[in-house]
VOPAGU-2260 file (C-alpha; in pm, 1 decimal, decimal comma):
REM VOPAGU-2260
SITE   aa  ch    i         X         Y         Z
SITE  UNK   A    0   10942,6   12116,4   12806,6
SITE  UNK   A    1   10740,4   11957,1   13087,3
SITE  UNK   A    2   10648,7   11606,2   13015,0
SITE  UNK   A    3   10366,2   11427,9   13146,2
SITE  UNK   A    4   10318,9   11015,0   13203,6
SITE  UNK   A    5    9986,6   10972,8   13277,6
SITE  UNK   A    6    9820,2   10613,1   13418,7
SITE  UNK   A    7    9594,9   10404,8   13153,5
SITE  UNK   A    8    9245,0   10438,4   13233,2
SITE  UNK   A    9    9036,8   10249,9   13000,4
SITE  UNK   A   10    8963,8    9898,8   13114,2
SITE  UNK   A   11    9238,7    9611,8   13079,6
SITE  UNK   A   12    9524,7    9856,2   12966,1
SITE  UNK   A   13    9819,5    9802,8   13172,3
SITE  UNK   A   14   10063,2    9977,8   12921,6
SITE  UNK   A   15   10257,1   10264,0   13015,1
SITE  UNK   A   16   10364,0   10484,2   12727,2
SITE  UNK   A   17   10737,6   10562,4   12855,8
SITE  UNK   A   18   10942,2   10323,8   13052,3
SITE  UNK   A   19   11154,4   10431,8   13353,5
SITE  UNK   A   20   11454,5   10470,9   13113,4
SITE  UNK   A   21   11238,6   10657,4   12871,6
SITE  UNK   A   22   11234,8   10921,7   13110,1
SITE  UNK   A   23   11565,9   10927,1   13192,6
SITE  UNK   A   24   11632,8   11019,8   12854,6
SITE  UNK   A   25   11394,4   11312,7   12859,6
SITE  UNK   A   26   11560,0   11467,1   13184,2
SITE  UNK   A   27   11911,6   11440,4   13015,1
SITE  UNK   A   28   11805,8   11658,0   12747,7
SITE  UNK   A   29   11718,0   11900,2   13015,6
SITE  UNK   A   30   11328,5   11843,9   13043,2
SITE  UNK   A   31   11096,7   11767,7   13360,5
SITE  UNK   A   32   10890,8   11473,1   13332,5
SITE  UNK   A   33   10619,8   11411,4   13571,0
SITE  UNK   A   34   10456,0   11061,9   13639,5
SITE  UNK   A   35   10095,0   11004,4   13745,2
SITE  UNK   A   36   10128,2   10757,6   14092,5
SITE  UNK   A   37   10123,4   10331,2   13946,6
SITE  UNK   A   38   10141,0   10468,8   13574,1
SITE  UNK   A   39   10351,1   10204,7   13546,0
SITE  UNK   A   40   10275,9    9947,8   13779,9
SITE  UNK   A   41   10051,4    9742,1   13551,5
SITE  UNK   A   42   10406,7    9707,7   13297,8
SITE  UNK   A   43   10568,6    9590,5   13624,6
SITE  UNK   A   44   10769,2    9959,7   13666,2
SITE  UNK   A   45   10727,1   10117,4   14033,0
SITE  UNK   A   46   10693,9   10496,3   14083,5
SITE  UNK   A   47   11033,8   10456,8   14274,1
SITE  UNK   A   48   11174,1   10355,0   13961,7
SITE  UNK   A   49   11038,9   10683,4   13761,7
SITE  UNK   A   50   11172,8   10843,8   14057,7
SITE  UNK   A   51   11548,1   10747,8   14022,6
SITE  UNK   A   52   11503,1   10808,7   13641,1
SITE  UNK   A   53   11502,7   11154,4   13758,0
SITE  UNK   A   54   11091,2   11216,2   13744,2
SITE  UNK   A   55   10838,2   11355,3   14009,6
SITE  UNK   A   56   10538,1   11149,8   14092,0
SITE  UNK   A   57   10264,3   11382,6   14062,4
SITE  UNK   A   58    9946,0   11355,0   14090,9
SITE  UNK   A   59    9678,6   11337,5   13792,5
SITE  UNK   A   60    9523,9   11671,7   13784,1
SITE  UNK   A   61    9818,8   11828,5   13857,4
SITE  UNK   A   62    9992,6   11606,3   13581,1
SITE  UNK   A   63    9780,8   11750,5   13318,4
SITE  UNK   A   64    9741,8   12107,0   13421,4
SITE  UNK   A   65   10126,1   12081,9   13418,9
SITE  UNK   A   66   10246,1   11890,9   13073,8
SITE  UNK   A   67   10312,7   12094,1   12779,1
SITE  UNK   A   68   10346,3   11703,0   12643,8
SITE  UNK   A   69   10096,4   11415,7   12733,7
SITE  UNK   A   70   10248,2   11135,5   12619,1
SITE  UNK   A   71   10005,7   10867,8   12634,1
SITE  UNK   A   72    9922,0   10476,0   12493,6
SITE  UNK   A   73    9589,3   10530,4   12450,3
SITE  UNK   A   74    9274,3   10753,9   12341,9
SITE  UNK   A   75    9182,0   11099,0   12545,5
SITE  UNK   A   76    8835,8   10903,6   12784,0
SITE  UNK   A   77    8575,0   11203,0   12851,9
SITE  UNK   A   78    8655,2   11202,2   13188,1
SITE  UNK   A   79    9005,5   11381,0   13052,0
SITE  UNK   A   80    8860,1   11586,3   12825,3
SITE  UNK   A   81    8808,5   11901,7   13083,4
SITE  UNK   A   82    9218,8   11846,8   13218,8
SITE  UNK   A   83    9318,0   11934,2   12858,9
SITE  UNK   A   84    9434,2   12286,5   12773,2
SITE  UNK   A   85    9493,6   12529,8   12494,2
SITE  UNK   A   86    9850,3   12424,3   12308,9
SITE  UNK   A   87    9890,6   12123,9   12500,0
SITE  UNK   A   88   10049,9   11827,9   12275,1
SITE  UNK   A   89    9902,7   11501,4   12258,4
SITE  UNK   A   90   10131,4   11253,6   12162,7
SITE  UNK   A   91    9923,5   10844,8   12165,0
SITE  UNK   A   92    9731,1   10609,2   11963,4
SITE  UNK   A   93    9434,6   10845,2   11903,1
SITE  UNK   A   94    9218,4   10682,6   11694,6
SITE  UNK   A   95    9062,4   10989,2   11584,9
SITE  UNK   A   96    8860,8   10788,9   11266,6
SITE  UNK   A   97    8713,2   10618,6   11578,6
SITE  UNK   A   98    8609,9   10911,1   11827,3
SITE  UNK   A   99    8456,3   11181,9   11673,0
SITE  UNK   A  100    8364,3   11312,4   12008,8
SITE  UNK   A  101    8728,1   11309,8   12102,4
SITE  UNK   A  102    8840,4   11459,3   11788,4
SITE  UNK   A  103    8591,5   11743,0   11822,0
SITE  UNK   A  104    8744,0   11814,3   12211,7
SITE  UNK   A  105    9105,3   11809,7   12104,0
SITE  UNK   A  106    8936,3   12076,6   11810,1
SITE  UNK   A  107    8725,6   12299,3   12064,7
SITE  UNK   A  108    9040,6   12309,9   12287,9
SITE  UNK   A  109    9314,7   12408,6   12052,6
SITE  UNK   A  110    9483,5   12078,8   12119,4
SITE  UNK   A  111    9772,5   11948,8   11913,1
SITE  UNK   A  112    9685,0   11574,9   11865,2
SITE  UNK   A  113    9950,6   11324,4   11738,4
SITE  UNK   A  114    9843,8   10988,9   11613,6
SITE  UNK   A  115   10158,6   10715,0   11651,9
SITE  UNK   A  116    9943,7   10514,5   11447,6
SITE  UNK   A  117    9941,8   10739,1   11164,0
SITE  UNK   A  118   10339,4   10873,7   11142,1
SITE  UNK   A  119   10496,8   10683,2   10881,0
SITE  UNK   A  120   10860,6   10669,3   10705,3
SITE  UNK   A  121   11064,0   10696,1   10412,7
SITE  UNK   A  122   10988,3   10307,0   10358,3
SITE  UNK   A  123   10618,5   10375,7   10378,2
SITE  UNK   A  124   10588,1   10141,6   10725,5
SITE  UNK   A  125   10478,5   10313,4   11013,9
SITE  UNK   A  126   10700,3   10279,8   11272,6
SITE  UNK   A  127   10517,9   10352,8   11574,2
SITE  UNK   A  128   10259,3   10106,0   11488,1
SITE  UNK   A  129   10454,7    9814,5   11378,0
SITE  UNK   A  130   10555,2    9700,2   11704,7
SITE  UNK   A  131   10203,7    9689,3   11840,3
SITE  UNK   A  132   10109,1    9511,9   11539,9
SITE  UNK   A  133   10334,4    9228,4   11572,7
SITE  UNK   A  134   10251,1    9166,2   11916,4
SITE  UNK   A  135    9864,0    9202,8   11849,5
SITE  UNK   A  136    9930,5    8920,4   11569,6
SITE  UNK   A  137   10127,5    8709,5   11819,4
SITE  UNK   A  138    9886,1    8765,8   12080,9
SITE  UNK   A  139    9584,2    8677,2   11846,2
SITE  UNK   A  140    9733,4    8320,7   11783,8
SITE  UNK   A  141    9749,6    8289,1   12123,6
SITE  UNK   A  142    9394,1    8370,5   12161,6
SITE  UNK   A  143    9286,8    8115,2   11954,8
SITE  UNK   A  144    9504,8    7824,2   12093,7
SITE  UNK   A  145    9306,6    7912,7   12457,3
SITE  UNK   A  146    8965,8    7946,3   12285,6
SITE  UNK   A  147    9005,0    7673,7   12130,7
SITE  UNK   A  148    8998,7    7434,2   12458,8
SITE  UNK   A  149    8684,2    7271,9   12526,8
SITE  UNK   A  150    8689,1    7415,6   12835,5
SITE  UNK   A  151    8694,5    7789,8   12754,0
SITE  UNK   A  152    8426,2    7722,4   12463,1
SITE  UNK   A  153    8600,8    7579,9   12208,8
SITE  UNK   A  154    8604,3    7272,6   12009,5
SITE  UNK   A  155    8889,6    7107,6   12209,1
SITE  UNK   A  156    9133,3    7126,1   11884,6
SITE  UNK   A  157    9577,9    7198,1   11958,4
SITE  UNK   A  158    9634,3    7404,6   11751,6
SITE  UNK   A  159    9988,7    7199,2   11692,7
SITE  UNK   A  160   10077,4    6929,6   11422,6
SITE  UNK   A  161   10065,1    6666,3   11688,1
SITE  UNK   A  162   10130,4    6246,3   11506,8
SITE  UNK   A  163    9847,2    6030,7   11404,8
SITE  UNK   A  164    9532,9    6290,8   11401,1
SITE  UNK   A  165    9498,1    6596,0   11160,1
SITE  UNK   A  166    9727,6    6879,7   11180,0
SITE  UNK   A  167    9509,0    7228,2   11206,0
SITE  UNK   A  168    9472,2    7477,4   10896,1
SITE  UNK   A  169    9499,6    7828,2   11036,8
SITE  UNK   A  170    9438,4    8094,9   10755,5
SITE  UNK   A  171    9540,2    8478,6   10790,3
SITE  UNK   A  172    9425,9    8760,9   10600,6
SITE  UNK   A  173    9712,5    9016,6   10579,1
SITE  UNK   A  174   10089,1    8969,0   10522,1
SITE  UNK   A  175   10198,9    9302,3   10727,7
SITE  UNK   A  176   10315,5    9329,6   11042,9
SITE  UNK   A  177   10013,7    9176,5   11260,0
SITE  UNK   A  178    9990,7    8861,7   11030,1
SITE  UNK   A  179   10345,0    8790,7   11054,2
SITE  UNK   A  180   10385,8    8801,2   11418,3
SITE  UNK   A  181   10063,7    8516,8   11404,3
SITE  UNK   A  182   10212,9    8307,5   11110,5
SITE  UNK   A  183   10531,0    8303,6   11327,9
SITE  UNK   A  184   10393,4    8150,8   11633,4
SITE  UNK   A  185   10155,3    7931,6   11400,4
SITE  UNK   A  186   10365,6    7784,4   11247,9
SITE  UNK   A  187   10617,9    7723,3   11513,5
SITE  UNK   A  188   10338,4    7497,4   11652,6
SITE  UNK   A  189   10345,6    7300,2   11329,8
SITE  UNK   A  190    9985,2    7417,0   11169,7
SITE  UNK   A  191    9903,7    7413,7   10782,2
SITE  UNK   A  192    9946,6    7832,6   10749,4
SITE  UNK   A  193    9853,0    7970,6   10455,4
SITE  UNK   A  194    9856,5    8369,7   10416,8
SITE  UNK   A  195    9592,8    8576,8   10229,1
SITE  UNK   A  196    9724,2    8927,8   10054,3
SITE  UNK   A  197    9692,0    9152,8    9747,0
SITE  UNK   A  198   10009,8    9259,5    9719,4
SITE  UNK   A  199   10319,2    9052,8    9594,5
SITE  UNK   A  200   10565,9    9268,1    9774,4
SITE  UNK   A  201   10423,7    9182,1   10112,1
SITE  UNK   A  202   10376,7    8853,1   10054,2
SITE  UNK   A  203   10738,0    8814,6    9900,0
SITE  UNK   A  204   10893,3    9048,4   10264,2
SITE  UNK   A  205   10668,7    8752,7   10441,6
SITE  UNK   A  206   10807,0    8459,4   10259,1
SITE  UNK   A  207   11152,3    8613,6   10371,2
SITE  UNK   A  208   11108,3    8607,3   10703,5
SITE  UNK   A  209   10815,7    8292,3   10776,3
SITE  UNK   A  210   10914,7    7894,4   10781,0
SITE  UNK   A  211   10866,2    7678,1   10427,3
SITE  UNK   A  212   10530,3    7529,1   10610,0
SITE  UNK   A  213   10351,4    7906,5   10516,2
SITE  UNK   A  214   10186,4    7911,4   10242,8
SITE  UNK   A  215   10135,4    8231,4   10064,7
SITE  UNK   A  216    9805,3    8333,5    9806,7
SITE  UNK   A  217    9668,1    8625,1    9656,2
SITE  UNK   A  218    9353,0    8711,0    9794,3
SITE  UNK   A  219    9087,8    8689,2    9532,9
SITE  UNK   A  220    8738,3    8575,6    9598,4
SITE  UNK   A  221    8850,3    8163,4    9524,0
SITE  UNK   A  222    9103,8    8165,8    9787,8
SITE  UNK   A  223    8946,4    8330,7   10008,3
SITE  UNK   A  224    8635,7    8056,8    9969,6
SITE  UNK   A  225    8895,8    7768,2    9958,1
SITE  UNK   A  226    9043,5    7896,2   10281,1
SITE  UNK   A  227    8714,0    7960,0   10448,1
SITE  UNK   A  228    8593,3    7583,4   10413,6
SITE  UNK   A  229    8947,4    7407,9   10524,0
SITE  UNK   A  230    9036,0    7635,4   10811,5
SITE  UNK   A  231    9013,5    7552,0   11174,0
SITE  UNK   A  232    9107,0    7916,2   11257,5
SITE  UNK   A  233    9100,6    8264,8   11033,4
SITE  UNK   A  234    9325,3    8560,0   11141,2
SITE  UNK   A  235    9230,0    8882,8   10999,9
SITE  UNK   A  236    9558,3    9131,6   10967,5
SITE  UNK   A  237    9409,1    9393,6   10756,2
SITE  UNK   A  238    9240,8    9759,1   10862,2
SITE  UNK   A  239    8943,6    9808,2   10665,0
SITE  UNK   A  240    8909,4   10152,0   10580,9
SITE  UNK   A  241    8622,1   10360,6   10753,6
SITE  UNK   A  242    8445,2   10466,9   10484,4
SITE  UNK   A  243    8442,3   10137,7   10328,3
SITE  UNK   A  244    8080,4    9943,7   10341,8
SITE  UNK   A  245    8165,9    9621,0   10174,6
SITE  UNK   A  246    8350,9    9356,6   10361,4
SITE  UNK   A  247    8550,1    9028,3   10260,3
SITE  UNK   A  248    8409,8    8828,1   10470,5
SITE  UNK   A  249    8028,6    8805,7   10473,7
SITE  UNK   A  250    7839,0    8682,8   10720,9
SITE  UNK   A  251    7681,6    8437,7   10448,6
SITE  UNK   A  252    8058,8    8279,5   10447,0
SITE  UNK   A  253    8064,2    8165,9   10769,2
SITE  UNK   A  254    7817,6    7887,3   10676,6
SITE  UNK   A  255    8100,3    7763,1   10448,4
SITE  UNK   A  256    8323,4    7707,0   10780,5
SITE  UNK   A  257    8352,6    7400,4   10956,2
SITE  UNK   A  258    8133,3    7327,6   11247,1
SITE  UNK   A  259    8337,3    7469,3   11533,7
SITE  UNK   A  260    8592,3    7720,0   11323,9
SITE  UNK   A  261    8690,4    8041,8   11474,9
SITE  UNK   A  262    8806,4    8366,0   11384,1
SITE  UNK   A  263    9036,4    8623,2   11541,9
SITE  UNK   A  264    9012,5    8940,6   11436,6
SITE  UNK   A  265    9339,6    9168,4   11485,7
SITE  UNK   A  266    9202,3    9431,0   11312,4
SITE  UNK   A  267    8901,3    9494,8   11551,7
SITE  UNK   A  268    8743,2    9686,8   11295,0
SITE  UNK   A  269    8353,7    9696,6   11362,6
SITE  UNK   A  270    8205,8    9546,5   11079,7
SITE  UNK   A  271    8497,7    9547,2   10843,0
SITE  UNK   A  272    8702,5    9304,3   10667,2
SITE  UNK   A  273    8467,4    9057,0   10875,9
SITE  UNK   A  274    8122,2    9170,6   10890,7
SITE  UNK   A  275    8036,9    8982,2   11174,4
SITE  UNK   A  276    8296,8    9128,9   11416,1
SITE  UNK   A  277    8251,3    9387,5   11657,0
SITE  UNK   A  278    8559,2    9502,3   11926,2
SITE  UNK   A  279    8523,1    9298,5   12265,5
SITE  UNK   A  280    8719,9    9338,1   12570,8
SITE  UNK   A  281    8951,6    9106,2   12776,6
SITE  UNK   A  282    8671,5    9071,9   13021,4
SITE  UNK   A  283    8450,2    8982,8   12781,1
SITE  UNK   A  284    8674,1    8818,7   12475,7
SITE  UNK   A  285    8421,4    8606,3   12255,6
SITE  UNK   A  286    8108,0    8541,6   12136,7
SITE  UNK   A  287    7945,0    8330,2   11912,1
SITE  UNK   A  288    7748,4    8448,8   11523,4
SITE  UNK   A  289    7648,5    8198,9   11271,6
SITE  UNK   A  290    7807,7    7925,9   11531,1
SITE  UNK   A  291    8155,5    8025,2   11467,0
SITE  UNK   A  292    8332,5    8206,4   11749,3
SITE  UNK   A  293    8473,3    8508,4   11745,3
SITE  UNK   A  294    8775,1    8718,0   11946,1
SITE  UNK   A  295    8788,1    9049,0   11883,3
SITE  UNK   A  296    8961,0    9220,9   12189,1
SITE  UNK   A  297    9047,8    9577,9   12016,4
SITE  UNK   A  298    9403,4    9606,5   12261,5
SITE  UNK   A  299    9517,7    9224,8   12255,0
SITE  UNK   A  300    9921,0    9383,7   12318,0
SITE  UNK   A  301    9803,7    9552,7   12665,9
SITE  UNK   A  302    9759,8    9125,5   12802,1
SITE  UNK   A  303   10122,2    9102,8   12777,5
SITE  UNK   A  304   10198,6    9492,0   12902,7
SITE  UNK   A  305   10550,2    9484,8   13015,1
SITE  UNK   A  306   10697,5    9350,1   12675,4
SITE  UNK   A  307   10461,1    9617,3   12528,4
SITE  UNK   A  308   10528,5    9886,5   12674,8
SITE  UNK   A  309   10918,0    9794,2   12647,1
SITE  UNK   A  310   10852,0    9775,1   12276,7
SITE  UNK   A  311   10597,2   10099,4   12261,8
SITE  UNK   A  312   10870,3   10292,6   12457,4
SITE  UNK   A  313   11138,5   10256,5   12235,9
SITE  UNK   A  314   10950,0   10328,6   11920,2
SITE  UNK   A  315   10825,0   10639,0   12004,2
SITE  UNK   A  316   11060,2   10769,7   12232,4
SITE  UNK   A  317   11252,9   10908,4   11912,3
SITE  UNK   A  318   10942,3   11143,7   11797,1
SITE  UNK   A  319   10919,8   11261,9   12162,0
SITE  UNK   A  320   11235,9   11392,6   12212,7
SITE  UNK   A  321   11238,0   11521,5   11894,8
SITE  UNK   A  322   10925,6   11733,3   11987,7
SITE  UNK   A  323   11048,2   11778,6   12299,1
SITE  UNK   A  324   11415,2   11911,4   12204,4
SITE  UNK   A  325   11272,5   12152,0   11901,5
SITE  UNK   A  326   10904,2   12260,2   11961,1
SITE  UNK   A  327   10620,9   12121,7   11774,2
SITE  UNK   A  328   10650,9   12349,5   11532,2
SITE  UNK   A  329   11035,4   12299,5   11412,4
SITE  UNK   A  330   10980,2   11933,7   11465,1
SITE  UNK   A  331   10667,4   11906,1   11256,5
SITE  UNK   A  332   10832,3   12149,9   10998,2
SITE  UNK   A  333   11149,3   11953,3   10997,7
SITE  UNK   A  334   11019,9   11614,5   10959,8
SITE  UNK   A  335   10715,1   11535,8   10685,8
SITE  UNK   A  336   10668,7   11158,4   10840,0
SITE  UNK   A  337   10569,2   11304,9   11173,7
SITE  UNK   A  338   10323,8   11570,9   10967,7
SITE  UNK   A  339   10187,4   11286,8   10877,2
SITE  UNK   A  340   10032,4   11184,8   11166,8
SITE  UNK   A  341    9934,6   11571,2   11285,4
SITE  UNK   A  342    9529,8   11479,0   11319,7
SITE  UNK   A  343    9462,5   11850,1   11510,1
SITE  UNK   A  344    9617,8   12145,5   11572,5
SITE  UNK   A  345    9478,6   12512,0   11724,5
SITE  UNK   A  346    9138,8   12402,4   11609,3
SITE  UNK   A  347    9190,8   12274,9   11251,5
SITE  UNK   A  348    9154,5   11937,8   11160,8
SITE  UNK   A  349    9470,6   11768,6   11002,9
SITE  UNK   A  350    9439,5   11425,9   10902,0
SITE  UNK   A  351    9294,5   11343,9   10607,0
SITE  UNK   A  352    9100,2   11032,9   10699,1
SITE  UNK   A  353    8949,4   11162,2   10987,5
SITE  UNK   A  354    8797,6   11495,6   10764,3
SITE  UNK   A  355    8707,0   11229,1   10555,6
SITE  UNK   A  356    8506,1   10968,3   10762,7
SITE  UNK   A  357    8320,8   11270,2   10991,9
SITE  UNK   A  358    8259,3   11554,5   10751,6
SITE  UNK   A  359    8508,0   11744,7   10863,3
SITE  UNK   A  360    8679,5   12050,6   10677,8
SITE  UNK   A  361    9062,0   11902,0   10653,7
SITE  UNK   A  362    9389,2   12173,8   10618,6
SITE  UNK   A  363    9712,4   12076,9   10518,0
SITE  UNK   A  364    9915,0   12010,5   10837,7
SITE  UNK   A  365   10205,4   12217,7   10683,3
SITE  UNK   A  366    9947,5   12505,5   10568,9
SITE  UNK   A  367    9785,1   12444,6   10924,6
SITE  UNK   A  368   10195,8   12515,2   11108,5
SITE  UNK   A  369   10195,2   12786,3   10903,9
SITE  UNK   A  370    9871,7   13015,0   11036,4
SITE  UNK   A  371    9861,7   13222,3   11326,4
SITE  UNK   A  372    9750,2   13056,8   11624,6
């Protein structure tokens, strides 16, 4: 199979979706894998590096008229969408809830489109996701101790227990993977961290693996309100389902929060779990609603893109080979977690969520395999 490493194009992602060893692995298992020029120069890998992994440096049109595989970080940009062809795989974080004009290209096309986001496994984590999340969480903390400065906009609060002045409440929604990685770093610096979630399992897998200065509630309307008044900071972990109109945090709430709060939002879900939030970019990070302010960059890991794409590389390297070694179809047959995140293939629509949130007639991925192209 002939495996193609495009370069990032939308704005501020530096990622690169397989590392120079990555590809090294492909071309052992007897496949050609062809890099786009600086694919991964923004993860700190030069094309001479790709090239001694055994790959050719080709050149993007070519790249894509080429790859039976595109194995990408990110969604398929409309300037892409006329490089695609009929049975070519998509392998990335697709988003297709979020891009309904994508969705409907990879459709019209006869594209086979992967989600990483959406492949999950026998534990009921999803793999290819987790990574990202935990840096996204990490990163998010991070955001907030720089916001925070008075001179990026912030109150001028450390977010550190620091002696003789008040040591910062931080609260997070979410006990998965994303509010983890922030209650790590949080509390590392010494703030009051107490964790928001519905389920006892997640907030028992948490308790294993966070510092005795993390507290950990249900999330019912009273702690949420408690939480909202004492914190200096609110994380939201959780991805609010598209279809969902409600929210937990109104924009009425944020008159409970002290003068000068902020809140992060992981999640980047327009409108979501916070109603006030809306993605932002890493040109344009913050702004203010109700006088709290808000982050809300919608690819926080991509600021911190060689550990990323170290981390990306290795979790998803398993699914491509395995694509790569048996076919799509034998390696979607074979392996019902990787069905799972089949959103389109030869024009039918395959992900559940997607058919849901556009209107969309949904088939079975393994009924979908199963028809003649």
């Amino acid at each position: 199979m002939i495996i193609g490493i495009p370069k990032e194009i939308k704005k501020n992602e530096c990622r690169v979706a397989a590392i120079p060893s990555a590809a090294a692995s492909f071309v052992k298992n007897g496949h050609i894998v062809l890099v786009e020029p600086d694919a991964g120069a923004g993860s700190g890998y030069p094309d001479e590096a790709y090239v001694r992994a055994g790959a050719q440096i080709t050149p993007r049109e070519a790249l894509y008229e080429r790859c039976d595989l595109l194995y990408k970080v990110k969604e398929i940009e409309d300037s892409e969408y006329e490089m695609l062809h009929e049975n070519q795989i998509v392998l990335s974080y697709l988003h297709s809830n979020a891009h309904r004009e994508m969705t409907e290209e990879l459709l019209k096309r006869h594209v086979t489109g992967l989600c990483y986001e959406d492949v999950d496994d026998e534990h009921g984590e999803f793999p290819m996701l987790a990574p990202m999340s935990i840096l996204a969480g990490k990163g998010g903390f991070l955001a907030a101790l720089h916001f925070s400065q008075s001179v990026h906009g912030g109150r001028g609060l450390l977010l550190s227990r620091v002696v003789g002045v008040p040591t910062p409440e931080i609260t997070i929604i979410g006990c998965g993977w994303s509010g983890i990685g922030a209650a790590e770093l949080a509390a590392a610096f010494g703030n009051k961290v107490t964790m928001l979630d519905i389920s006892k399992k997640a907030m028992e897998n948490a308790r294993a693996k966070l510092p005795v200065n993390v507290e950990l509630l249900y999330s019912n309307r009273e702690n949420l309100e408690t939480c909202l008044k004492r914190s200096d900071v609110l994380i939201n972990c959780i991805l609010w389902p598209k279809t969902r109109k409600d929210h937990l945090v109104f924009r009425e709430d944020l008159k409970m929060m002290k003068n000068g709060a902020m809140i992060v939002d992981v999640a980047c879900d327009d409108a979501g779990a916070v109603e006030t939030c809306r993605s932002t970019s890493h040109d344009d990070p913050v702004y203010f609603e109700e006088g709290i302010l808000h982050y809300a960059v919608d690819n926080i890991p991509s600021g911190f893109a060689e550990t990323a794409s170290q981390m990306l590389s290795a979790s998803t390297l398993p699914y491509a080979l395995e694509i790569a070694n048996r076919g799509i179809v034998e390696a979607l047959k074979k392996d019902p977690h990787l069905r799972r995140g089949l959103t389109t293939y030869k024009g039918l629509l395959t992900l559940k969520e997607t058919a849901d949130k556009h209107g969309i007639p949904f088939v079975d991925p393994l009924e979908a395999i199963s028809r003649e192209a």
